[in-house]
C-alpha positions as CSV (number, residue, x, y, z in Angstrom):
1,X,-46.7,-54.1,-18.7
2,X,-45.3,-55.5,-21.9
3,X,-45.2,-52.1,-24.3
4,X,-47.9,-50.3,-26.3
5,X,-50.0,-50.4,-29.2
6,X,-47.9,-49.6,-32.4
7,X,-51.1,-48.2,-33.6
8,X,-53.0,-45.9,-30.9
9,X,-50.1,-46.1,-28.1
10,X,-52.4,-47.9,-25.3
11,X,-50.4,-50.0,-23.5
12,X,-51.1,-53.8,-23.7
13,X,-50.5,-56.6,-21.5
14,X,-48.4,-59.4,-21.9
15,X,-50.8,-61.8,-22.3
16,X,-53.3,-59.6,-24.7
17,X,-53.8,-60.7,-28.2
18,X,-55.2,-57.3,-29.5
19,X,-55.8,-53.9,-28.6
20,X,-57.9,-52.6,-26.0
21,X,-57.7,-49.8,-27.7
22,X,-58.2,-49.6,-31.7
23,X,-58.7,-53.8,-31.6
24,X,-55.3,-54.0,-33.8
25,X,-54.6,-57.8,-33.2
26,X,-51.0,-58.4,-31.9
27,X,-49.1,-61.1,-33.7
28,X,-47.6,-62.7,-30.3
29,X,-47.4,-62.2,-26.7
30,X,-44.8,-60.3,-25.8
31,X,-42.9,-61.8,-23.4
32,X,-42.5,-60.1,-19.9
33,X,-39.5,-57.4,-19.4
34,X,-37.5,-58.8,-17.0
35,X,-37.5,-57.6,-13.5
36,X,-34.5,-55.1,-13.0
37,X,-31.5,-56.5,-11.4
38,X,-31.2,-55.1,-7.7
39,X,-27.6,-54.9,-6.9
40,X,-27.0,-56.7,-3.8
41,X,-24.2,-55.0,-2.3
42,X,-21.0,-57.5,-1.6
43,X,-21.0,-58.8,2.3
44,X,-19.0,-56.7,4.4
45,X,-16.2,-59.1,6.3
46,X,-16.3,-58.5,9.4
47,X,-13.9,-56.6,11.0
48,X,-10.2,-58.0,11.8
49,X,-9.4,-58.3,15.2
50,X,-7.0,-55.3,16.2
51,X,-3.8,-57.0,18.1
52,X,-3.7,-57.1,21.5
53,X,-2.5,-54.0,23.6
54,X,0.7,-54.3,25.3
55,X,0.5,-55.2,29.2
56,X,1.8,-52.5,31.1
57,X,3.2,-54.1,34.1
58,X,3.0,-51.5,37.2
59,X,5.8,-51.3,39.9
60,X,4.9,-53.6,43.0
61,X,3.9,-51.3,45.4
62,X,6.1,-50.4,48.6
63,X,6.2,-52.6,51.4
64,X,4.7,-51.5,54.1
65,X,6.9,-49.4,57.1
66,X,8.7,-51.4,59.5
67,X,7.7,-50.5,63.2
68,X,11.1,-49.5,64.4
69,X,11.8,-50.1,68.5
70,X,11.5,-47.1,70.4
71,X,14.2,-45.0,70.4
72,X,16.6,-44.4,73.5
73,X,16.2,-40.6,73.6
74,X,13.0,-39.3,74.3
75,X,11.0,-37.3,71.5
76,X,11.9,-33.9,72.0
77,X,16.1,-35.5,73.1
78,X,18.7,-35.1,70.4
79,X,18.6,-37.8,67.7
80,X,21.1,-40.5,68.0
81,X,24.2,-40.1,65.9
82,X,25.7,-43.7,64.8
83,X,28.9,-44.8,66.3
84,X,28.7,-42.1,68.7
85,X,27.9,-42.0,72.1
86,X,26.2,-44.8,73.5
87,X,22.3,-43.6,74.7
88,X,22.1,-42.3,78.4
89,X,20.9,-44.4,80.9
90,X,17.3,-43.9,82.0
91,X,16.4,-41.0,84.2
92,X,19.5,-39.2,82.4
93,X,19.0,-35.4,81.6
94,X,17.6,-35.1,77.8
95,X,17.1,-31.5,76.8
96,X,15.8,-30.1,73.4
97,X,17.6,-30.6,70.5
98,X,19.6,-27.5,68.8
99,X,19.2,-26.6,65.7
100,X,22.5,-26.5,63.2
101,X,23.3,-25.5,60.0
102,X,25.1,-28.0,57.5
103,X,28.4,-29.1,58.8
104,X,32.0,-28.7,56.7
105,X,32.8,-31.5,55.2
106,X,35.9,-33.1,57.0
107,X,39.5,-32.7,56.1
108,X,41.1,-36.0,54.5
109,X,43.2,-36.6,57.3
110,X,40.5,-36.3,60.1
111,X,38.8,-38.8,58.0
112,X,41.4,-41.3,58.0
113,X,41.3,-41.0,62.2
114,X,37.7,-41.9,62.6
115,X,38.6,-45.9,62.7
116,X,41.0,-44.8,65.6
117,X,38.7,-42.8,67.4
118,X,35.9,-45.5,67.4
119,X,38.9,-47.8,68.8
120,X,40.1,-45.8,71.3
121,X,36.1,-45.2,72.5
122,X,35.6,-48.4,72.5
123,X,38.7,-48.8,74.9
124,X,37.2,-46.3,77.1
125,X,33.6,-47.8,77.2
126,X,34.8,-50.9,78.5
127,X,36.1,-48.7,81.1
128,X,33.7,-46.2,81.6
129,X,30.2,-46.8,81.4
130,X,29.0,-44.7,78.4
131,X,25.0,-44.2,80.2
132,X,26.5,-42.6,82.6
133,X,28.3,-38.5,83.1
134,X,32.3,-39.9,83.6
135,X,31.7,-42.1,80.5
136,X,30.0,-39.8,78.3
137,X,32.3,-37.2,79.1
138,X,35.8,-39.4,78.6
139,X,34.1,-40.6,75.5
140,X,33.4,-37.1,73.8
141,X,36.8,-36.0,75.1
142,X,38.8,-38.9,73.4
143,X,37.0,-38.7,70.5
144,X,37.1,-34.5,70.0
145,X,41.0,-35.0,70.7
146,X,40.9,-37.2,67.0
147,X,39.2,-34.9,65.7
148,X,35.6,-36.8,65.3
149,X,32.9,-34.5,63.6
150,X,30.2,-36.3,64.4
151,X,30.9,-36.1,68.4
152,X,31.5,-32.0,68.1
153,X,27.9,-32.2,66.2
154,X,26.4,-34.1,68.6
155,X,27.4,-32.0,71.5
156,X,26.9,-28.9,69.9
157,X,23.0,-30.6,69.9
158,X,22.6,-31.8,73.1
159,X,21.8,-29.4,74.8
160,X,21.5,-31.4,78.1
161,X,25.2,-32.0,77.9
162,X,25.9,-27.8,79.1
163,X,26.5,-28.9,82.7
164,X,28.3,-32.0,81.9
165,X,30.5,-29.4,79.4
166,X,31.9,-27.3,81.7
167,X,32.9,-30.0,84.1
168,X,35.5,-31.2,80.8
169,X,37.1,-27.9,80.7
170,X,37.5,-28.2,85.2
171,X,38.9,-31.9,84.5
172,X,41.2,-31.0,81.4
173,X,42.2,-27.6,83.1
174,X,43.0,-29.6,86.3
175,X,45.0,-32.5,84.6
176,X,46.6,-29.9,82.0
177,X,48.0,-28.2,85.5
178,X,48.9,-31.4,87.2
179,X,52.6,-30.7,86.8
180,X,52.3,-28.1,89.2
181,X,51.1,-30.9,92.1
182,X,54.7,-30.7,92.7
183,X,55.3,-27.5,94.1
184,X,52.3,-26.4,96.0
185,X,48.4,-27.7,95.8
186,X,47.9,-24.2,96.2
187,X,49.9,-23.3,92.8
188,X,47.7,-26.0,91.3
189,X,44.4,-25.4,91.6
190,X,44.9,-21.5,91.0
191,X,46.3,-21.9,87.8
192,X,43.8,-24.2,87.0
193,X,41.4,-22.1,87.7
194,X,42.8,-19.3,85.9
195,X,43.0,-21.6,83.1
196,X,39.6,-21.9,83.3
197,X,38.6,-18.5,83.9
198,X,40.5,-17.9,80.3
199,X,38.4,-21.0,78.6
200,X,35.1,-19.2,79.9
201,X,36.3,-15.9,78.6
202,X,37.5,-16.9,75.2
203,X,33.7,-19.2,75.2
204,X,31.8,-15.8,75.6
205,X,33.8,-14.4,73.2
206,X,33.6,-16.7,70.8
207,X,30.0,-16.4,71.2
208,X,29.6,-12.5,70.9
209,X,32.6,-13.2,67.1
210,X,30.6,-15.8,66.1
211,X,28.0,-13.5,64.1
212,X,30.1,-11.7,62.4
213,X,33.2,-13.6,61.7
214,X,31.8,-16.8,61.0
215,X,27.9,-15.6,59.8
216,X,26.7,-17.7,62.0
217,X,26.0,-17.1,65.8
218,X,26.0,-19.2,68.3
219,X,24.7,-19.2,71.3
220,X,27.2,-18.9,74.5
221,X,26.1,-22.4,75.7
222,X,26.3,-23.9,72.4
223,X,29.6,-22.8,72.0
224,X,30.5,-24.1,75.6
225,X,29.6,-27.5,74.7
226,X,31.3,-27.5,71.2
227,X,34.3,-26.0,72.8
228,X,34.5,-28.6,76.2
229,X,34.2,-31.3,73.1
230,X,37.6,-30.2,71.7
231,X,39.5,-29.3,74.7
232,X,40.6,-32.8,75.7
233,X,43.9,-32.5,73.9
234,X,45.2,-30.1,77.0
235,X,44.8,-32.4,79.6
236,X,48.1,-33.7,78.2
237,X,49.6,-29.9,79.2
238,X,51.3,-31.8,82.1
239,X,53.6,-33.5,79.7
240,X,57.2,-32.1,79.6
241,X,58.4,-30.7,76.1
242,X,55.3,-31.0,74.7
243,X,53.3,-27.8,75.5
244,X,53.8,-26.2,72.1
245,X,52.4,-28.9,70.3
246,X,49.5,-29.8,72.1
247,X,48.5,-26.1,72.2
248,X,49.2,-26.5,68.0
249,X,46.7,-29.7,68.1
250,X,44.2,-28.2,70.2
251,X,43.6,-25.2,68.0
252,X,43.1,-27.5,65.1
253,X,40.7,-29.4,67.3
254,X,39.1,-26.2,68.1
255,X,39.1,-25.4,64.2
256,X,37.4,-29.1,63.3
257,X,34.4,-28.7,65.7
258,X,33.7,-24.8,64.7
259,X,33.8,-26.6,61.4
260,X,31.6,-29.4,61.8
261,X,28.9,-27.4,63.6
262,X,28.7,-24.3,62.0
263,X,30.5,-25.2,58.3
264,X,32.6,-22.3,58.2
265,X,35.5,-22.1,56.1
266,X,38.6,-23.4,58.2
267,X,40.3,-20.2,58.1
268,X,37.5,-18.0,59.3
269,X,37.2,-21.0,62.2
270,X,40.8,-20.4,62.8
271,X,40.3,-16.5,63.1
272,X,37.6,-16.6,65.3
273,X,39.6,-18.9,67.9
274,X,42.7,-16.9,67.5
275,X,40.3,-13.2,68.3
276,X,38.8,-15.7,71.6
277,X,42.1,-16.8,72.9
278,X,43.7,-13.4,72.8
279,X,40.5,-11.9,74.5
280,X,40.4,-14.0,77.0
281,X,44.3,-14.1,77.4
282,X,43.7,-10.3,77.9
283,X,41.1,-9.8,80.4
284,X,42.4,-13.1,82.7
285,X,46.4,-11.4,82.5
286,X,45.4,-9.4,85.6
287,X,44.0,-12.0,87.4
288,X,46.9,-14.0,86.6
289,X,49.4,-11.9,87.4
290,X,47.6,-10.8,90.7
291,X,47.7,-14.6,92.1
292,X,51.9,-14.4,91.1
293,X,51.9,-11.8,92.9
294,X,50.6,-13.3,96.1
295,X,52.3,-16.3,95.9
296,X,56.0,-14.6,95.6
297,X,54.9,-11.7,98.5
């Protein structure tokens, strides 16, 4: 529409040259009201790219496990330890691993003789063949005379080794009494035997103490192996002049394998083998002093 009538108020179209209404002529044409402007809202850029997220480079994953050779000892046999003990020969008895607690940690000194005792094995292996009982048990002696943890462990463990055990004590009895070979074979083999006798006594004895001096008991053929393991040092009994101190070195030996398989203190380890020693010193006197008796009748 182009506006209205000034007269009547009809509206009138552009191009109308009067009224429709009252016929008032319209001096000109009133030109067309422009269209209103529709805003045409700005174009939206479009949107920035964001910057690339960081790689996050993963770990490679594991390899994959390496089939290890079968081991020497059977599944239910005590685990290897390294450097000790070669692995016995097949058909050789295997029993049941024991269980242990934590082991001491070694004195500085018995540290410092591990090179030697791996030396001195090593002497006896080429000797001895270590898959078989003679080697096995000259090995574990040697090495329990240095004072080698890891062999007290590992006979503590094996529980197989209980037979093989008490035939160390027999040998180191019989060698620690070879000085007596001199007088009589008689003489001899009963104070070895006596000697013995006294091992096995202060053995059960140290089993029964164990509990409650140490807090840890072990069993009477545990203790027989650990024991056997340190008793190498008085095979050299027979020595002249020399008898105090190896009976000095084999209580420390006897100390260092109560140590390394049950980790007791070293001075509760020390009571506990002085209480066994005087027991069986005790309840073997008679017997002692009864075989004097019939040799000197």
């Amino acid at each position: 529409m182009a506006g209205f009538c000034s007269q009547c108020g009809v509206p009138r179209k552009p191009e109308a040259r009067f009224c429709f209404g009252c016929g008032t002529p319209f001096s000109a044409p009133v030109a067309a009201a422009p269209a209103p402007a529709v805003a045409i809202p700005a174009p939206v850029p479009p949107p920035s790219k964001l910057p690339p997220l960081p790689v996050c480079k993963l770990p490679p994953p594991p390899p994959p496990p390496v089939a290890l050779s079968s081991p020497p000892f059977a599944a239910s046999g005590p685990a290897p330890v390294p450097g000790v003990l070669s692995p016995p020969a097949a058909g050789a008895p295997v029993g049941p691993r024991v269980e242990l607690p934590p082991s001491g940690e070694p004195w500085e000194f018995q540290k410092n003789l591990l090179p030697h005792a791996d030396a001195l094995a090593k002497t006896v292996n080429g000797v001895l063949a270590p898959t078989q009982a003679p080697g096995r048990i000259a090995e574990r002696l040697v090495r329990g005379v240095l004072l080698d943890s890891r062999a007290f462990r590992q006979a503590a463990e094996d529980s197989a080794w209980t037979g093989e055990a008490g035939v160390a004590l027999a040998v180191t009895s019989l060698i620690g009494c070879s000085a007596l070979l001199a007088s009589s074979p008689m003489i001899w083999i009963g104070a070895a035997l006596i000697g013995l006798a006294g091992q096995g006594v202060a053995i059960l004895a140290c089993s029964v103490l164990s509990g409650p001096v140490l807090g840890v008991k072990l069993e009477p053929a545990t203790a027989l192996r650990t024991l056997a393991c340190a008793a190498g040092a008085g095979a050299l009994n027979f020595l002249p002049g020399v008898g105090q101190i190896i009976q000095i070195w084999t209580l420390i030996c006897g100390v260092a394998a109560l140590r390394a398989v049950t980790g007791a203190e070293t001075a509760k380890a020390a009571l506990l083998l002085i209480l066994s020693g005087i027991t069986g010193l005790v309840l073997v006197a008679p017997l002692a002093a009864g075989m004097i008796w019939a040799i000197l009748r």
